[in-house]
KESE-112203 format. One record per residue (C-alpha): chain; x, y, z. Coordinates in steps of 0.05 Angstrom, whole numbers, plus 5000, padded with zeros to 4 digits. Last residue first. Example, Ala and Ser with C-alpha at 12.3 -4.5 7.8 and 13.67 -1.06 7.14 Angstrom:
A  5273  4979  5143
A  5246  4910  5156
***
This chain:
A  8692  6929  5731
A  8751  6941  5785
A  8796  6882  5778
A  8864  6921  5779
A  8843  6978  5825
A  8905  7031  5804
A  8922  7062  5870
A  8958  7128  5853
A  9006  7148  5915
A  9016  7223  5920
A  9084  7249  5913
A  9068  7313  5871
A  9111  7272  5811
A  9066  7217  5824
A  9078  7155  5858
A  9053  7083  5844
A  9014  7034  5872
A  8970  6973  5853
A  8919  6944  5872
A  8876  6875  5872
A  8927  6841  5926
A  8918  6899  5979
A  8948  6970  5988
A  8934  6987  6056
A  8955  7067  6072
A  8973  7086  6147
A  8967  7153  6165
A  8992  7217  6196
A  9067  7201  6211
A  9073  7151  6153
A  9065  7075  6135
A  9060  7036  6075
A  9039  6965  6083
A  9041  6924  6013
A  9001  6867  5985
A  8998  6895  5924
A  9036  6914  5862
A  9101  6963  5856
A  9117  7033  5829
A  9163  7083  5842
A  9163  7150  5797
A  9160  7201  5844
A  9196  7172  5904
A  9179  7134  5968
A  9236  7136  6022
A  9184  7181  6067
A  9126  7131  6058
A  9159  7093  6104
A  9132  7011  6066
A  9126  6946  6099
A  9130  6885  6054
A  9062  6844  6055
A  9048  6765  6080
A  8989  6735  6076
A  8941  6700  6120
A  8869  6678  6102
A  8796  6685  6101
A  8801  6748  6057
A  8864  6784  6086
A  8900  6777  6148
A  8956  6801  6153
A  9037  6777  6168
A  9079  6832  6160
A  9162  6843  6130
A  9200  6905  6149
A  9220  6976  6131
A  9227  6984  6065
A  9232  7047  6039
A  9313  7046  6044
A  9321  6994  5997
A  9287  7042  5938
A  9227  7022  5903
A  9245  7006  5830
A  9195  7052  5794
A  9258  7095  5771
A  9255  7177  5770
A  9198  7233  5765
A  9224  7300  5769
A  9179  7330  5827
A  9126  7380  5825
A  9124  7449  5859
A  9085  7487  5907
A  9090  7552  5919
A  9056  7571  5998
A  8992  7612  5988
A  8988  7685  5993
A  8914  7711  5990
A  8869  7698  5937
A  8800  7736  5944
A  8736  7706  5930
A  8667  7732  5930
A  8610  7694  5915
A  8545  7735  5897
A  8478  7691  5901
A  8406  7712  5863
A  8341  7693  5888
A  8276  7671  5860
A  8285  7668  5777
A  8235  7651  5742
A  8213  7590  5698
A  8149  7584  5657
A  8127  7505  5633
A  8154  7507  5556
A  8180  7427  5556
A  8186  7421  5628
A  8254  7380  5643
A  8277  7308  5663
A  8326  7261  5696
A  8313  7301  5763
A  8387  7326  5771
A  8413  7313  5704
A  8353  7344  5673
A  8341  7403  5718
A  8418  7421  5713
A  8412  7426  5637
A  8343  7466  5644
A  8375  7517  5689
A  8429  7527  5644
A  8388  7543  5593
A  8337  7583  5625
A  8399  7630  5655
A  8414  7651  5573
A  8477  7673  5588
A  8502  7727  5555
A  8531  7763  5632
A  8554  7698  5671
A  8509  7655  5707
A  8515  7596  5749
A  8452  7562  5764
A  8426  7538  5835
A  8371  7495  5827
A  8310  7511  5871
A  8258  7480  5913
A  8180  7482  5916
A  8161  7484  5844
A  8106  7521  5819
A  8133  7554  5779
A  8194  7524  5753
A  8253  7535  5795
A  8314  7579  5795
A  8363  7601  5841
A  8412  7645  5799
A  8491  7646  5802
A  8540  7705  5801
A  8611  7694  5818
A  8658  7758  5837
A  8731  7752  5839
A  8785  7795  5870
A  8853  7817  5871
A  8845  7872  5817
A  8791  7906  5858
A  8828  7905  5921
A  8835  7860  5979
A  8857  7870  6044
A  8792  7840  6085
A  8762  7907  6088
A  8776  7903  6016
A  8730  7851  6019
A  8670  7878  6057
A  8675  7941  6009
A  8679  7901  5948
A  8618  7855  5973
A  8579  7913  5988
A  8591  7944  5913
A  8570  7869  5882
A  8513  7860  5925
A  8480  7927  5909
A  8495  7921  5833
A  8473  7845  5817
A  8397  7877  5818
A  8422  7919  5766
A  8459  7862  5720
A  8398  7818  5732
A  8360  7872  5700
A  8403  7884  5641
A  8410  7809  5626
A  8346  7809  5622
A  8296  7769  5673
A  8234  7795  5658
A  8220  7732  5615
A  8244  7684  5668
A  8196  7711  5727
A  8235  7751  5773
A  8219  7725  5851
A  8278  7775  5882
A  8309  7741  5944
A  8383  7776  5962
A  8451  7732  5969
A  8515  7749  5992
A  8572  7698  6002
A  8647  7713  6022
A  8706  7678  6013
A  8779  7688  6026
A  8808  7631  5986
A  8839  7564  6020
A  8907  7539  6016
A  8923  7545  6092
A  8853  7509  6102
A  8864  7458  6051
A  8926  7438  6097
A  8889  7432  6158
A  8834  7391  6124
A  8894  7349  6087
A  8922  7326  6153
A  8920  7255  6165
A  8936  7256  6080
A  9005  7282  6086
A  9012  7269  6014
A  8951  7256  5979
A  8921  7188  5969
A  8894  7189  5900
A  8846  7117  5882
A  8835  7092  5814
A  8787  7051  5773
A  8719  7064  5810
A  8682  7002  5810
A  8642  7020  5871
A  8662  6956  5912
A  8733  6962  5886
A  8737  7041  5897
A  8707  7028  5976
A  8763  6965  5977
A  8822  7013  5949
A  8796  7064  6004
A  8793  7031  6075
A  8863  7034  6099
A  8876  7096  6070
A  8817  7136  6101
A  8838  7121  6167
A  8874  7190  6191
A  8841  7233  6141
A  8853  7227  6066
A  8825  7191  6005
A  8808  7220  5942
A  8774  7173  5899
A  8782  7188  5826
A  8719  7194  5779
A  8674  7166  5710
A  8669  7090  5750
A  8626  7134  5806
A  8569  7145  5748
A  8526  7214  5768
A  8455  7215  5774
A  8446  7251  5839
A  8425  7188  5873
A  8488  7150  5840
A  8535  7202  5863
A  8524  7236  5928
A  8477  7188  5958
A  8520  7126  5921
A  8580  7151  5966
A  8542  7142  6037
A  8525  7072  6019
A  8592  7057  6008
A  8613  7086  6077
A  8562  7047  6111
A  8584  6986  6075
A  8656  7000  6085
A  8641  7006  6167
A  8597  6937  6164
A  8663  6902  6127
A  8715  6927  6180
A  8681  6897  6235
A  8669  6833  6197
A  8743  6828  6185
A  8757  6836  6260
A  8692  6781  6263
A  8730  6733  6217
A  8797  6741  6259
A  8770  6722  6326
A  8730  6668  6293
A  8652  6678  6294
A  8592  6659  6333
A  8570  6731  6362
A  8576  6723  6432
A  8645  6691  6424
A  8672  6734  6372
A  8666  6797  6422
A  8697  6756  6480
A  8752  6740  6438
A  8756  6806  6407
A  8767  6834  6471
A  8819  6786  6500
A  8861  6777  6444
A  8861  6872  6437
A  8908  6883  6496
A  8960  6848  6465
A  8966  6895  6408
A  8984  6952  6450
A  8991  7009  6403
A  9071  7050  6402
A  9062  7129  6390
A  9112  7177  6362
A  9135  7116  6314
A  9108  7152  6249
A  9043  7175  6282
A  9034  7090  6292
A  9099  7052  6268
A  9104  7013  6337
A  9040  6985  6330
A  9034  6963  6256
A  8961  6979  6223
A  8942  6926  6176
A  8956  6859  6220
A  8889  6841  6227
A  8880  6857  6299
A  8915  6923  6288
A  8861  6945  6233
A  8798  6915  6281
A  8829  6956  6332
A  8825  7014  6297
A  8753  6999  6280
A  8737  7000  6344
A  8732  6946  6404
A  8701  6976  6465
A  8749  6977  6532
A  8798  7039  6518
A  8854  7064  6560
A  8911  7036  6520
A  8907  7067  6463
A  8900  6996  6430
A  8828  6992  6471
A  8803  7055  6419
A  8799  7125  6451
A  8785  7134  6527
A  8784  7198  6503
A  8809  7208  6444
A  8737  7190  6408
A  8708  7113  6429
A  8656  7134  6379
A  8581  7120  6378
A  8557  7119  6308
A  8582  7063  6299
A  8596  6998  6276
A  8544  6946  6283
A  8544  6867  6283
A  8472  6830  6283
A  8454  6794  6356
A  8376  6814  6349
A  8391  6853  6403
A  8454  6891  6378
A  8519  6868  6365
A  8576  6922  6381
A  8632  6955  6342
A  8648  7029  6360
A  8670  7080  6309
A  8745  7107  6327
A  8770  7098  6269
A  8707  7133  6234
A  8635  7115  6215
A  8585  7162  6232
A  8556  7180  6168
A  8565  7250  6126
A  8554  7276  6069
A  8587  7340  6036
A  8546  7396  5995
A  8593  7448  6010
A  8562  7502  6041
A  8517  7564  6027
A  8474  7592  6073
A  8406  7564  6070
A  8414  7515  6139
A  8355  7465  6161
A  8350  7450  6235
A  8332  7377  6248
A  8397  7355  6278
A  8441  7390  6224
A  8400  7404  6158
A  8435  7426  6096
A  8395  7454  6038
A  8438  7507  6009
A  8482  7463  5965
A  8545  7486  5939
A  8594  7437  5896
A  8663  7458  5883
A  8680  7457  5814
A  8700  7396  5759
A  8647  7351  5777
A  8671  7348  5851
A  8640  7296  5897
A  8634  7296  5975
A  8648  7251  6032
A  8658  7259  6101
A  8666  7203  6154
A  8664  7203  6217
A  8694  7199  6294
A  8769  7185  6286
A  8774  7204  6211
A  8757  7181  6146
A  8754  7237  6099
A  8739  7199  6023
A  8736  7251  5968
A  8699  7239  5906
A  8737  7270  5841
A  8721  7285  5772
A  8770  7349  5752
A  8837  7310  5755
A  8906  7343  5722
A  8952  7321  5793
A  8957  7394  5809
A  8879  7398  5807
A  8871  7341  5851
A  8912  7363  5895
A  8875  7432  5899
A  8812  7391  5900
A  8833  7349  5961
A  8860  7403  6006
A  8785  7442  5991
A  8753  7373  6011
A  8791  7378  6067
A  8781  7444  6094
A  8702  7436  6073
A  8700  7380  6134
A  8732  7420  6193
A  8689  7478  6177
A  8618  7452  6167
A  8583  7489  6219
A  8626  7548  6208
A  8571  7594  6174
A  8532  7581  6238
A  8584  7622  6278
A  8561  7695  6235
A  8578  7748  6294
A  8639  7700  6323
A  8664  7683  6247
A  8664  7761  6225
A  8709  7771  6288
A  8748  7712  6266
A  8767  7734  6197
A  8734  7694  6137
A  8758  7629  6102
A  8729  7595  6043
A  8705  7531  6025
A  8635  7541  6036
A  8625  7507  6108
A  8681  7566  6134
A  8749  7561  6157
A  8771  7621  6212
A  8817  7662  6206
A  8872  7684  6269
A  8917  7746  6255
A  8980  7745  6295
A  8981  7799  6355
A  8954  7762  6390
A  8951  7691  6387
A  8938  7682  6466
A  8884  7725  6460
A  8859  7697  6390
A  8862  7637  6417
A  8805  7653  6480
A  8775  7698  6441
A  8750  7642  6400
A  8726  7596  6446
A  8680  7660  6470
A  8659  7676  6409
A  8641  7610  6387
A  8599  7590  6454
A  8568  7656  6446
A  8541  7654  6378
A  8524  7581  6392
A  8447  7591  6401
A  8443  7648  6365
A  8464  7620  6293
A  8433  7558  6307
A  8362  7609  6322
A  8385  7645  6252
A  8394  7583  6208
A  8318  7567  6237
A  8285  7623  6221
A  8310  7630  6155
A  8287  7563  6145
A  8216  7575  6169
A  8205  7637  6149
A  8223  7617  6062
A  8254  7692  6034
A  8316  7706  6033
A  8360  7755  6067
A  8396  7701  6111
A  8443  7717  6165
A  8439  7788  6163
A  8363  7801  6147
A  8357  7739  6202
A  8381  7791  6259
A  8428  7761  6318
A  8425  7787  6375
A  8493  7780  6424
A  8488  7800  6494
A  8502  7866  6514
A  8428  7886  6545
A  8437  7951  6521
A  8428  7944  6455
A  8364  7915  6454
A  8329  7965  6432
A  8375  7986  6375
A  8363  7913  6349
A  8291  7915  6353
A  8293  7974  6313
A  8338  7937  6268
A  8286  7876  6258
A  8239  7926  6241
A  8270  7972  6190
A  8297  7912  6152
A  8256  7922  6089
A  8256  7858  6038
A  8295  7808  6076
A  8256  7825  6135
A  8201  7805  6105
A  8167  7763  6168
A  8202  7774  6223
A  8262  7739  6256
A  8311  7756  6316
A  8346  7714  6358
A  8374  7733  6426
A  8429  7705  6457
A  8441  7698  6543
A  8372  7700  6562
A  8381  7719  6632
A  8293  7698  6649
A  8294  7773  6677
A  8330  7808  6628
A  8294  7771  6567
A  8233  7793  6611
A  8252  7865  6611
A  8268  7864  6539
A  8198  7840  6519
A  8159  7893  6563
A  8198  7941  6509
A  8176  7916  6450
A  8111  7913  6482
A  8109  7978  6488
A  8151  8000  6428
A  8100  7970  6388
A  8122  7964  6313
A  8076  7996  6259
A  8030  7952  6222
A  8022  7949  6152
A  8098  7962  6134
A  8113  7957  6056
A  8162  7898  6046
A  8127  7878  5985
A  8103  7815  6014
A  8068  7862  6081
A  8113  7889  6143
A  8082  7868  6203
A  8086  7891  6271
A  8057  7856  6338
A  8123  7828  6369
A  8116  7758  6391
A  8157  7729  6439
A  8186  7658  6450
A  8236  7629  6498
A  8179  7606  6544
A  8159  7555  6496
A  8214  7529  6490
A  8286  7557  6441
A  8336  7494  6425
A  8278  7442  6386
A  8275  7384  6401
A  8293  7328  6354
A  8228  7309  6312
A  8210  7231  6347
A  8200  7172  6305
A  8164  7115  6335
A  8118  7092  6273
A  8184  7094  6234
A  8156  7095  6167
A  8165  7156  6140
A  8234  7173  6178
A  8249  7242  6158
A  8183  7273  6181
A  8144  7329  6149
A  8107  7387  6180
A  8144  7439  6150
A  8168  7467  6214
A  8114  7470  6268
A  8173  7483  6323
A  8208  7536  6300
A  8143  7568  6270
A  8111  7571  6346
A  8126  7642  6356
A  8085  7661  6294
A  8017  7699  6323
A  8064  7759  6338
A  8115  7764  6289
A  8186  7749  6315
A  8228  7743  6376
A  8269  7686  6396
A  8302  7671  6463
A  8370  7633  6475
A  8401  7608  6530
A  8472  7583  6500
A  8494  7517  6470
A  8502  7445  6499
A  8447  7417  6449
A  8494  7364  6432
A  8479  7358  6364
A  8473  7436  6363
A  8538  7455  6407
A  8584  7395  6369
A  8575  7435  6297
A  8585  7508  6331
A  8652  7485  6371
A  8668  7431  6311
A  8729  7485  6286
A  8780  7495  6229
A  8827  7543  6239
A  8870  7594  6190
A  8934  7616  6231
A  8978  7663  6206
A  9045  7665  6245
A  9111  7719  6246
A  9174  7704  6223
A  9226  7646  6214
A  9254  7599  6257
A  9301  7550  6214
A  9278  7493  6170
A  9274  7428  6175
A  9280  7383  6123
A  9226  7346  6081
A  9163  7315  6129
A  9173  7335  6198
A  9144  7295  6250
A  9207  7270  6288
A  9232  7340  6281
A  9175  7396  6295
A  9214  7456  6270
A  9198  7518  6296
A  9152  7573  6287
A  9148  7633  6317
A  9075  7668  6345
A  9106  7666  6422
A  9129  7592  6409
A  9109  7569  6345
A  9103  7486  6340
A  9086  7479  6411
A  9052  7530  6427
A  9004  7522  6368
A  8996  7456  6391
A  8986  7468  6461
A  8938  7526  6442
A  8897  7486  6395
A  8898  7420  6450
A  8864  7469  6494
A  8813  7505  6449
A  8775  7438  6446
A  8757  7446  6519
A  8730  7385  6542
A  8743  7352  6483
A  8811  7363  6491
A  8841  7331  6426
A  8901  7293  6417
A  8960  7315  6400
A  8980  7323  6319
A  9037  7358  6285
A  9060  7363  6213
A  9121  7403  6172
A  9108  7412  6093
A  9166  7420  6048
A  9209  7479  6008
A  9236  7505  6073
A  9169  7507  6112
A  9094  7498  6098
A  9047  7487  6153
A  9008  7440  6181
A  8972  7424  6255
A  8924  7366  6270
A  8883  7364  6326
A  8866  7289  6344
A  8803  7251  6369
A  8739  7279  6338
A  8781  7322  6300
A  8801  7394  6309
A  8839  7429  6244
A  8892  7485  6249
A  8927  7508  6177
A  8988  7549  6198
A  9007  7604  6161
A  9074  7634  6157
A  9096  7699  6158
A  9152  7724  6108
A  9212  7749  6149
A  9259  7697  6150
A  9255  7691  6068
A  9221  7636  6033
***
């Protein structure tokens, strides 16, 4: 790499650190500082000031992993951010007012009428972000073939501005019925508003598809923290300027982050897609297709499973607001390093959701006063205190006897059994959360790898694989910070879709290919907006498809000769275990993905050499505990490991951005990409 090529820098914000990566001199260099939750921006800039001083980068020595290189030219920086995600659970976003049909300003708040928890006889819907007060109807309707019926009243149109003025809405949503079909009134009210310079955003942008409630609702979450994510934004790309700033999106891809502050609830999933992107491009390089990835950070846990491609799912819900644009279909459950242990009234141990987060952070911090998982690790003897962010940060083990003493007291148990216990409830709700994606969606777990990464994911992951009776477990390198690092290896992606309700016999392949046309020529001038041309990009078609009849759809890629029943019909079966012999079929909305490859760092494997583990790799000699008992494990720097070493469990292997566990029913080896491959030797 020459002085003058730029460099990106993959930025991702965690519950409780911020981790930084880039790709220098043949190796990857890593940073992480703790988050600012107050101002998440904050520990960005520091970091980013830190590693590249006035858009330069540097070498970060004691957490450098290969050699250092020397300063070399200007920064890219692709980000991953929880502004938008944290704004709706929190409900700490913006003022915002919706306007739609008259006679259908309640439809944010009558839903679908159904209720997640059946038979909770307490169960509350989460509030909704827009009252009463927040919502105006416009009397205009456009009928179901987007024909207008009733003309839009300026009048009232008009009376409705004055009281957004006068209640200082700060975001305006805007919704009415088939938009998606002719837009003429939605961008009247746009030009109306115009004036009032606060952002509006229009649901035949955000969603052109038809369903009111849920196009609706991905439009109010992407009002209500338009202006939290532009203004977090600005703030970095001021201080970045002039180096381009991108932004990771819930779909894998990244986008600029002007188009991030107009479309914010694209990002909802950012952080989360940037690893399992990381953990498919290893996987890839390592000749796996079948993966589930394991992201076990401070706060949660993300996991997600890859059948050979990334999987999209446009049926998210955050906090009771369903989502239709397209994101990775990852699940998540609030258990993390920093997940809380407590007993609750009937005196039974939990773990999370609560999170001790950086701040106070777990009681090994040092500032802490709940036990947390982390704490449970150092208790036991599987973290070591004064290897922690490869020595950058020393734990206070003697801090934790009093704590888990008082802990183990109140709920009957040894010190050490309830430490154990701690970790037990938080692989439970982690194992539960990988049968969802797999076993519920009629996939076998013993047919794929786990990928684990994030901060704690590698002291958790060879008992999740046991427990599932998954064979083998990939822990990346670097694996604290493979959501940073899939973000500098991520596509430029862009997704378009347009509701057309074909039944299955009209749909020819020269029809589809028509109503393909107006997507495909906007998404090649979007994208070369985004400096790509026609020879650098690549256009996916797929087809939402139900039975009639049906409520929900299957999305089916398509490719021109494609018979879209068939597919359809495959995915119906796996899905639902069954199809309808000769019930009709059509076709309801079609999906453009566009993807443009920008420059990526060249990666190359190693020459594999003995399994003997060097002298140099070992560090020391622990004492853990380990299924009622003590034992004692070699400790492992990760940085002496080479391709080709191999040895069996217990072991302790330690690095700057995790800590992996390889107990008595595993063994490790290294790969010629220098991941370690835990082979579970008693998995079924």
């Amino acid at each position: 790499m020459q002085s003058c090529d730029p460099v990106i820098i993959g930025v991702d914000t965690g519950g409780t650190f911020t981790d930084f990566i880039y790709h220098l001199g043949g190796a990857w260099v890593v940073h992480k500082t703790l988050s600012t939750p107050d101002d998440p921006s904050r520990a960005v800039l520091e970091g980013l000031e830190h590693i590249a001083p006035e858009g330069r980068t540097r070498p970060v020595e004691s957490h450098s992993v290969g050699p250092p290189g020397a300063a070399l030219g200007r920064v890219k920086v692709v980000h991953g951010s929880t502004v938008a995600t944290n704004a709706v659970l929190e409900r700490k976003g913006v003022r915002t007012a919706i306007i739609t049909n008259a006679g259908f300003e309640d439809v944010i708040e009558i839903g679908r009428q159904n209720r997640d928890q059946l038979y909770n006889l307490f169960y509350r819907r989460p509030q909704t972000v827009v009252p009463p007060g927040l919502r105006f109807g416009l009397p205009a309707r456009m009928d179901a073939s987007g024909k207008e019926i009733q003309p839009m009243d300026l009048e009232v149109l008009s009376s409705i501005k004055k009281r957004l003025k006068e209640l200082q809405v700060q975001s305006v949503a805007v919704c009415l019925l088939f938009s998606y079909l002719n837009p003429e009134h939605e961008q009247m009210v746009y030009r109306e508003l115009a004036d009032l310079n606060i952002p509006v955003s229009l649901s035949h942008c955000i969603l052109p598809e038809f369903r009111e409630f849920e196009r609706l609702s991905t439009t109010v979450v992407n009002a209500y923290v338009a202006p939290k994510m532009s203004g977090y934004l600005q703030r970095i790309q001021d201080r970045l300027h002039p180096a381009p700033l991108r932004i990771m999106q819930s779909n894998g891809g990244s986008i600029s982050a002007a188009q991030a502050m107009q479309e914010p609830v694209r990002t909802i999933l950012s952080g989360p897609a940037g690893g399992v992107v990381g953990a498919v491009e290893t996987a890839k390089r390592a000749g796996l297709e079948k993966i589930i990835t394991l992201d076990m950070g401070g706060t949660s846990t993300d996991v997600c499973l890859m059948d050979k491609a990334l999987p999209l799912s446009t049926e998210t819900c955050l906090s009771g607001f369903p989502l239709k644009v397209p994101m990775l279909d990852i699940h998540t459950v609030g258990a993390g390093g920093g997940s809380i242990a407590r007993l609750d009234a009937g005196g039974a141990l939990k773990v999370g959701p609560e999170s001790a987060g950086s701040d106070p952070g777990p009681i090994c911090y040092g500032r802490g006063s709940e036990i947390t998982v982390t704490d449970a690790h150092l208790f036991l003897g599987r973290l070591q205190a004064d290897r922690f962010l490869g020595g950058g940060m020393t734990l206070d083990r003697k801090s934790l006897d009093a704590a888990f003493e008082e802990l183990s007291g109140r709920a009957g148990l040894e010190p050490m059994d309830l430490a154990q216990g701690v970790l037990s409830v938080a692989d439970t709700s982690m194992e539960r959360a990988i049968r969802v994606i797999s076993v519920e969606k009629g996939f076998d777990p013993r047919e794929f790898t786990l990928v684990s990464f994030g901060g704690a994911g590698g002291l958790h992951c060879a008992e999740l694989a046991r427990m599932l009776s998954m064979p083998r477990v990939l822990v990346p390198a670097n694996p604290g910070v493979l959501s940073a690092m899939g973000m500098v290896l991520a596509d430029v992606i862009r997704d378009y879709s347009r509701t057309v309700m074909l039944g299955h016999g009209k749909a020819t392949h020269g029809r589809l290919q028509k109503l393909f046309g107006p997507l495909e020529e906007q998404a090649r001038e979007e994208m070369l907006q985004e400096g790509f041309n026609e020879d650098s990009l690549s256009l996916h078609r797929s087809l939402d498809m139900r039975y009639q009849g049906q409520s929900f759809e299957i999305m089916v890629p398509w490719r021109m000769g494609q018979d879209p029943g068939d597919g359809f019909e495959e995915l119906h079966r796996q899905k639902y275990g069954y199809i309808h012999q000769g019930r009709d079929m059509e076709v309801v909305s079609l999906r453009l993905r566009a993807a443009g490859t920008p420059a990526k760092p060249a990666l190359q494997p190693s020459t594999p050499g003995d399994e003997q583990v060097s002298d140099k790799a070992f560090y020391g000699q622990t004492q853990l505990y380990f299924e009622g008992g003590f034992i004692s494990a070699p400790v492992l720097d990760r940085n002496e490991l080479l391709p080709g070493n191999g040895f069996a469990g217990p072991a302790v292997i330690t690095e700057y951005t995790s800590t992996v566990f390889v107990p008595p029913f595993a063994r490790a080896r290294v790969d010629n990409w220098g991941n370690i491959v835990l082979d579970i030797l008693d998995a079924d």
